[in-house]
C-alpha positions in Angstrom: -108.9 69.6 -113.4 -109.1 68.6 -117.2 -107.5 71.9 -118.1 -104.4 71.5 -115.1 -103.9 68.2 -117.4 -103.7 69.5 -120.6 -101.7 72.6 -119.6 -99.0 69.8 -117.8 -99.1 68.1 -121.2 -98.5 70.7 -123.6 -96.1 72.6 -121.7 -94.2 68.9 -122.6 -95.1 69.6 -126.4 -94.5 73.1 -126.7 -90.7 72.7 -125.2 -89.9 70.5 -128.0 -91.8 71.9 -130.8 -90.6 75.3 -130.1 -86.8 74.3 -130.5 -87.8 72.7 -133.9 -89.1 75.7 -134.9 -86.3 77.9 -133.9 -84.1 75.7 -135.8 -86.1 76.2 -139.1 -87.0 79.7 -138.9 -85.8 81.7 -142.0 -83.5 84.7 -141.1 -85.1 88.3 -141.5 -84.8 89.6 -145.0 -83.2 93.5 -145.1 -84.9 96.3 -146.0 -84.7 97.4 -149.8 -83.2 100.6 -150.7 -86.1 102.9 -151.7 -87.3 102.8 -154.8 -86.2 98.9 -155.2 -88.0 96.3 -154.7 -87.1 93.5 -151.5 -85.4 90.7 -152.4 -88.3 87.9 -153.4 -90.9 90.8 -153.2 -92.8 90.7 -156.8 -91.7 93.3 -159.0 -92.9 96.4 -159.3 -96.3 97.4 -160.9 -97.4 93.9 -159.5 -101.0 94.0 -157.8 -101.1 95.2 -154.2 -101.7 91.4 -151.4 -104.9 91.0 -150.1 -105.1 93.1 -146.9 -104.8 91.0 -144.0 -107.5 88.8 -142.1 -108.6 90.4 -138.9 -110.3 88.0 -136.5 -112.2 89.2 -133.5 -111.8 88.4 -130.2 -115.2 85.9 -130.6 -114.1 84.3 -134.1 -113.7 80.6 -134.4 -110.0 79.8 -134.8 -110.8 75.9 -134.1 -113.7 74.2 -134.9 -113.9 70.2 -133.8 -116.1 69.0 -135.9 -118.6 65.7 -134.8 -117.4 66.7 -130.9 -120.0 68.3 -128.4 -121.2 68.3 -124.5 -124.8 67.3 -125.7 -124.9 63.9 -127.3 -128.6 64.4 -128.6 -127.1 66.7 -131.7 -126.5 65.0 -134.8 -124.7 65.8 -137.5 -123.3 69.7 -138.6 -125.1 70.1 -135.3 -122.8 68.8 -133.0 -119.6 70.6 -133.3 -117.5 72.4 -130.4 -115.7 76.2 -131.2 -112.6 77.5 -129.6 -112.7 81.4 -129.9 -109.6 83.3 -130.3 -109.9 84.9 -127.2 -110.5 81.3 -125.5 -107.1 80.1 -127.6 -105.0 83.3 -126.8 -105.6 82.8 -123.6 -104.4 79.4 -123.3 -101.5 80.7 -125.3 -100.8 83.0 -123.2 -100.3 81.2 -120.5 -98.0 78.5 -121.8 -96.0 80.7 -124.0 -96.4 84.6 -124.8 -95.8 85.9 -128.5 -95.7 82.0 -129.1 -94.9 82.3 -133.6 -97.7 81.5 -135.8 -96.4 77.7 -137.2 -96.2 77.1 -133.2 -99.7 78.0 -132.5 -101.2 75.9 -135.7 -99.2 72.8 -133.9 -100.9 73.7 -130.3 -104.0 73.8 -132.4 -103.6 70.6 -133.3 -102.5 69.2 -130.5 -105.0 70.6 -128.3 -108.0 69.3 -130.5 -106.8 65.6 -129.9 -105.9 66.0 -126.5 -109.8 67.7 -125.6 -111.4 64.3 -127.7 -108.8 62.4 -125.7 -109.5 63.7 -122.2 -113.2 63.7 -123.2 -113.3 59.7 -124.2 -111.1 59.4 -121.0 -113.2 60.9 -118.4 -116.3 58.6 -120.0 -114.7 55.7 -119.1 -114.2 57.1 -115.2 -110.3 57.1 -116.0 -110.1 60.2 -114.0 -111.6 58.0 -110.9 -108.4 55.7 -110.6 -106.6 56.5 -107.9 -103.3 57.1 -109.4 -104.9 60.2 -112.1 -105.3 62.1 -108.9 -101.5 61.1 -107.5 -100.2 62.7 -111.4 -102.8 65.5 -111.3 -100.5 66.2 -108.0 -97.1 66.1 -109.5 -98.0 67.9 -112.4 -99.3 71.0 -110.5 -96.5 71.1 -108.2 -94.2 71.0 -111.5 -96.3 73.6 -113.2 -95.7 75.6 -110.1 -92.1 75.1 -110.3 -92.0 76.3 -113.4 -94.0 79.7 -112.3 -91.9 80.1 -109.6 -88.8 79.9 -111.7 -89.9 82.3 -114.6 -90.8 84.6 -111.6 -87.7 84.3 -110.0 -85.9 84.9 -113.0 -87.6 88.4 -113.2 -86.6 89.1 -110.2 -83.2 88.4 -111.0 -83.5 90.7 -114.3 -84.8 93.8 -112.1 -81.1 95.4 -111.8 -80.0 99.0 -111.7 -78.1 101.2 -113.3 -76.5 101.6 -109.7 -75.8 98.2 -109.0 -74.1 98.2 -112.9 -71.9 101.0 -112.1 -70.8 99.2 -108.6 -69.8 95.8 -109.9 -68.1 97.7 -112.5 -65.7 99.9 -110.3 -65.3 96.6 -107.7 -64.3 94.3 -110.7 -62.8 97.1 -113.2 -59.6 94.7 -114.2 -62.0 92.2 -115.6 -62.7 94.9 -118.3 -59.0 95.5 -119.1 -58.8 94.4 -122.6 -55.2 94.2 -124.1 -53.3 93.3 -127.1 -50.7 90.2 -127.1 -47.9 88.2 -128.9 -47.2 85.5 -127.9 -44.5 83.1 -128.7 -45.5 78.9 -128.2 -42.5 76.9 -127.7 -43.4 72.7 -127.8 -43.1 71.1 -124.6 -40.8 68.3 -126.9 -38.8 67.7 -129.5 -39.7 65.6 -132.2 -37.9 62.1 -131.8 -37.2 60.0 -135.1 -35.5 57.0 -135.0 -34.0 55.8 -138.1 -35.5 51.9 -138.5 -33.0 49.5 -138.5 -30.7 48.7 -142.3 -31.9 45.7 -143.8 -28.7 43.3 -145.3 -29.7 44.9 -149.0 -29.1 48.4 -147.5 -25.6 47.0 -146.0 -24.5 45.3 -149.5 -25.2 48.8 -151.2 -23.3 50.2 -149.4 -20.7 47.9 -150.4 -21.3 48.0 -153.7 -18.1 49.5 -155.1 -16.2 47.1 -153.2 -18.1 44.0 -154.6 -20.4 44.7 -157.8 -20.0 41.2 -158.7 -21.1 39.6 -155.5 -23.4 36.3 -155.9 -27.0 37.4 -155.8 -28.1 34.1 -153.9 -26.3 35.6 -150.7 -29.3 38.2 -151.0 -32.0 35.7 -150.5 -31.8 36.0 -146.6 -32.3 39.7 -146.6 -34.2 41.1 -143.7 -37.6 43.8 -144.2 -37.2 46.9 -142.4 -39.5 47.0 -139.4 -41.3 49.9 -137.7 -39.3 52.9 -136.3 -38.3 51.5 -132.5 -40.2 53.3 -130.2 -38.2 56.7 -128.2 -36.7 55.5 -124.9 -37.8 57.1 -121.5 -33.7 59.0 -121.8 -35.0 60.1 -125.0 -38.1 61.2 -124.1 -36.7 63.4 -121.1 -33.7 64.8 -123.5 -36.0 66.0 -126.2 -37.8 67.9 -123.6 -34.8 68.9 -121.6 -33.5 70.4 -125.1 -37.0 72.8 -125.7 -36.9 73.9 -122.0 -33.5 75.0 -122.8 -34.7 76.6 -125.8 -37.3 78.6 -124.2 -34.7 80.1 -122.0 -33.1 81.1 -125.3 -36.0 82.5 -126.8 -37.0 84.7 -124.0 -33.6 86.2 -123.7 -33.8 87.1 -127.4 -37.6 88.5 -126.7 -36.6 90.7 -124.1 -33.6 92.3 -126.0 -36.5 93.4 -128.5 -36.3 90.1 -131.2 -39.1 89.8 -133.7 -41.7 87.1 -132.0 -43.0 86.4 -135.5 -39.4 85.5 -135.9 -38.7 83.4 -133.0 -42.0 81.4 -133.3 -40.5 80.2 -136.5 -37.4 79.2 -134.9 -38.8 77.4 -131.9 -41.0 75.5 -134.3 -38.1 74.4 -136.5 -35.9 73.5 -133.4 -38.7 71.3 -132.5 -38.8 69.5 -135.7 -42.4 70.7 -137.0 -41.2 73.6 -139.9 -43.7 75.0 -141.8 -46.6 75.0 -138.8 -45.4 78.1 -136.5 -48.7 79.6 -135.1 -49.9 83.3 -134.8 -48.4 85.1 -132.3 -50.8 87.5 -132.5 -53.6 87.8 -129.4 -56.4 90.4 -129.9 -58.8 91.6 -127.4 -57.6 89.3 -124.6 -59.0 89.9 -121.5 -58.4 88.5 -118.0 -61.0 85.7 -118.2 -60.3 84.6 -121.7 -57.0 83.7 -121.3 -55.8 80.3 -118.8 -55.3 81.0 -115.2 -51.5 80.6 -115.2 -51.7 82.9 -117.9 -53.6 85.9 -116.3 -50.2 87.8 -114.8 -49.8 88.9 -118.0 -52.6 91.1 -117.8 -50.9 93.3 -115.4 -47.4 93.8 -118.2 -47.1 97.0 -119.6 -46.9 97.9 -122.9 -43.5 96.7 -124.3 -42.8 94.4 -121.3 -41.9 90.6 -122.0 -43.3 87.9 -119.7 -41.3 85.4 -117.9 -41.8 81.9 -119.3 -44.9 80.9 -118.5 -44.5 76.4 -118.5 -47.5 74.3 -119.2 -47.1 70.8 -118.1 -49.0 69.1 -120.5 -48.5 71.6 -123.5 -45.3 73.3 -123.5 -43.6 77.0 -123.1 -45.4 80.3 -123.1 -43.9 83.8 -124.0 -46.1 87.1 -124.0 -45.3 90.4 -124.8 -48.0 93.1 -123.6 -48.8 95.5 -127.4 -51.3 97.6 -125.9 -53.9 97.2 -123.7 -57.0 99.6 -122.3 -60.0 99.8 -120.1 -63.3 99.0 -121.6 -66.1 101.9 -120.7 -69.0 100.9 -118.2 -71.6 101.7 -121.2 -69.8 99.0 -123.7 -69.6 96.3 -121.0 -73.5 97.3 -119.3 -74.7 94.7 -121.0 -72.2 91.7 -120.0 -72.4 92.9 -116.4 -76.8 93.4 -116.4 -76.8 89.4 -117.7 -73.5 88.3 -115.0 -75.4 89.7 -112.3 -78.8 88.4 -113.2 -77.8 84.8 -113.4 -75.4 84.6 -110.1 -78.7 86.5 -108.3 -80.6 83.6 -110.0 -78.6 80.9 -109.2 -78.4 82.0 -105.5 -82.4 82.4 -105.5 -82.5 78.7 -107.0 -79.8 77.7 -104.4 -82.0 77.5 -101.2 -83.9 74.6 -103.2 -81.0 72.5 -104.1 -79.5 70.2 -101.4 -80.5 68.7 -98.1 -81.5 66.0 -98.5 -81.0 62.5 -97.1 -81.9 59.5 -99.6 -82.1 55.4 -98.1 -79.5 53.9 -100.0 -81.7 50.5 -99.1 -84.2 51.8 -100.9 -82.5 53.3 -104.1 -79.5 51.6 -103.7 -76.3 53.6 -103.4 -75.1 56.4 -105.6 -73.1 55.7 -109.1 -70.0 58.3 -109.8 -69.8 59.4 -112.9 -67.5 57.0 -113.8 -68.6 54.4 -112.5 -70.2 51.8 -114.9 -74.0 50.6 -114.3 -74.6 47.6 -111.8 -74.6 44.0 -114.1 -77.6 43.2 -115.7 -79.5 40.4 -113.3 -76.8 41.0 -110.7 -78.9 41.5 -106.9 -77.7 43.8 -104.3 -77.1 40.8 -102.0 -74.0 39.0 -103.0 -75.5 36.1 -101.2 -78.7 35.4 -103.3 -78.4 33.7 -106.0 -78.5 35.2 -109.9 -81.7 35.0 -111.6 -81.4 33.4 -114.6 -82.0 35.4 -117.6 
């Protein structure tokens, strides 16, 4: 029972621990050339490392000094060894080929948690009756867990076969093409002058009156903020690029340059200087927005219609070149697609069903909705505790 406990409780340690150390692992160094020596390797002629340390099976790899079963020993007597084989075997269990700074942390870890667990079960905490309601909950999560990492290899047992089928079913998913594509803005840029303060009149008036009275300038207004663009505004500035797209897409079709055209379609929409690339490499079906996936069936030298994004603007494509990936180069993409919707429809038949009291846990928040007041009761009718 000890042991179910400390497995539940450093599976907890291990997840963490072994995302810090993936984090600070140093990347591989490359191989040196032969006859050089590796980067940070000592230079040549340089004494030979120590061979490295075997340890048997029955070496101490953890030795808990001042800790043993019989409380009669005294001294260098008392002492309690974990053998490798007793250690690998724990680390086997939580984590296979678990890296070296990781197993000096479980090391760790697992010595205070055995003088912990020891003290613990002196004082009869494992008698209270709520030890044996977690000693519950942590083996049914520990056999969640097993039975996830087992589904999960089931999942990963896939065929050449089944590869090859998906492959022919879905085979315009692997069509990978070449693009331009021209981005006209859904609106034109709208500046409004701010209003001409009396100064900016009287200059203009200058070589009518050079020798006006300066007091009459005392009254002169400050130019306020740029008035903001009225709803007519709004809708002809957009009116104007939908226009233009039209434009632009004739021009496309009789062969224009798009590099060309994205230039003027920026300009027209009062942002020169910030045209995008037209240019669209390796697009393929899924990578590019759903409105956008007709294009995948152009052919080479065809122009799209417009394509019009609400939100964003005007979309032109022109199809370069496009080809069929191989089933060997995509193998890969389709073994780990297939493993995780088998996976997720294994996991499925645990998720769901289930009814909860909404008197009991009180009823369910949407996303968006914001957390119940602090001090506020369920019951509108009791009064608010004071706080």
């Amino acid at each position: 029972m000890r042991f179910r406990c400390l497995v539940c409780l450093l599976v907890t340690s291990l997840i963490s621990g072994q995302m810090s150390f993936a984090q600070a692992a140093p990347p591989a160094t490359p191989a040196a050339p032969a006859g050089q020596s590796a980067p940070g390797a000592p230079p040549a002629g340089t004494p030979a490392a120590a061979p490295e340390v075997k340890v048997a099976p029955d070496d101490p790899v953890i030795t808990l000094k001042g800790f043993c079963a019989d409380s009669s020993l005294q001294g260098d007597a008392c002492k309690t060894v974990i053998t490798r084989a007793q250690f690998d075997k724990l680390v086997d269990a939580l984590q296979p080929n678990m890296p070296a700074p990781l197993r000096r942390q479980l090391a760790n870890r697992y010595a205070q948690i055995l003088r912990m667990s020891t003290a613990a079960e002196k004082r009869d905490l494992d008698k209270k009756p709520s030890f044996e309601v977690k000693m519950q909950f942590a083996r049914m999560q520990i056999l969640s867990q097993e039975l996830g990492a087992a589904l999960q290899e089931d999942s990963a047992k896939i065929s050449d076969a089944d590869i090859a089928d998906y492959y022919q079913k879905n085979q315009s998913t692997y069509v990978q093409a070449s693009l331009q594509r021209i981005f006209i803005p859904r609106s034109k840029q709208i500046v409004n002058q701010p209003p001409k303060t009396r100064a900016a009149k009287e200059k203009e008036a200058a070589a009518a009156a050079k020798d006006k009275d300066k007091d009459d300038k005392d009254d002169d207004d400050k130019a306020g903020p740029p008035p903001t663009p009225s709803d007519a505004q709004k809708k002809a500035a957009e009116d104007y690029m939908t226009k233009l797209s039209v434009t632009i897409h004739e021009e496309a079709v009789k062969g224009e340059d798009f590099d060309k055209l994205q230039k003027e379609a920026f300009v027209a929409a009062g942002l020169p200087g910030n045209a995008v690339n037209t240019k669209v490499e390796k697009a393929r079906r899924a990578t590019l927005p759903q409105s956008h996936q007709a294009v995948m069936d152009l052919k080479p030298g065809d122009v799209s219609d417009v394509i019009t994004d609400a939100n964003n603007g005007h979309y032109i494509y022109k199809m370069v070149s496009k080809e069929t990936l191989t089933l060997e180069s995509v193998s890969p993409e389709i073994r780990k697609l297939i493993s995780g919707q088998r996976y997720r429809d294994a996991m499925q038949a645990f998720q769901g069903n289930v009814d909860l009291n909404d008197a009991y846990f009180g009823a369910a928040r949407t996303p968006g909705m914001p957390p119940t007041p602090r001090g506020l009761r369920p019951n509108p009718g009791q009064a608010q505790d004071p706080d």
